[in-house]
N, C-alpha and C positions, 0 to 999 in steps of 0.2 A: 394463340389458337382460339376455337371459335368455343369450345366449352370445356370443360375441367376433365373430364373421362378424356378428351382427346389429348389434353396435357397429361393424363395419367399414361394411356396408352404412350404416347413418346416420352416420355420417361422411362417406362417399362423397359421399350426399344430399346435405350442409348446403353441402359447397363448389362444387356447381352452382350455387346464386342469384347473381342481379345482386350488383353490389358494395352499391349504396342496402339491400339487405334481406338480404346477409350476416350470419349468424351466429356471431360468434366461437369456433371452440369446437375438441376436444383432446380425444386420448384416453389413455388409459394408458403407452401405448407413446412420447409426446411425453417431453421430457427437462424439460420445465417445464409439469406437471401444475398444481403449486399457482397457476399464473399465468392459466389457463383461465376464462376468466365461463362458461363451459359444460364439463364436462367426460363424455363420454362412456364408461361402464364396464360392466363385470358386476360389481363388488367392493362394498366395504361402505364401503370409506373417502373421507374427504371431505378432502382437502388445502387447501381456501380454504375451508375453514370458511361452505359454501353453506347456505341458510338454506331452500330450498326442492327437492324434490325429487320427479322425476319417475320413475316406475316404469312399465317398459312388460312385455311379455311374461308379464305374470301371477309376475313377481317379486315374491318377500317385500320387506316393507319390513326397512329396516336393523335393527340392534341398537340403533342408536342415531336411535330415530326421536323419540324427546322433545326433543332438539339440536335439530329441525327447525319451524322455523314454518308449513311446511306442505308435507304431501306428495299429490302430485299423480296417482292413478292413471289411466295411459291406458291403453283398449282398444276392441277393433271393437264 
């Protein structure tokens, strides 16, 4: 995401759903980043070595976007 309130806001988001369609997930700020199947950021780093990746905001993709099996752009 393009700044930290908007990672806070989708985070916010994810932990409203039913438990059945909960999505696991973790942001920077958590003390076990590398343990996250979802981790929510503004930075460039990948600590579990995720394979796909989701850019919202009109963010760049990483430096290291050849690591990635596939990157994901969302927008309106």
């Amino acid at each position: 995401a393009a700044s930290n309130e908007r990672v806070e806001a989708l985070d916010a988001n994810l932990w409203k759903y039913p438990e059945n369609s909960f999505l696991p997930n973790g942001t920077a700020k958590d003390s076990a980043i590398g343990e996250q199947p979802i981790l929510l950021t503004v930075d460039d780093h990948n600590p579990h070595g995720a394979k796909v990746r989701f850019l919202i905001d009109g963010v760049d993709p990483p430096a290291d976007a050849a690591d990635y099996d596939r990157i994901v752009l969302l927008f309106d």
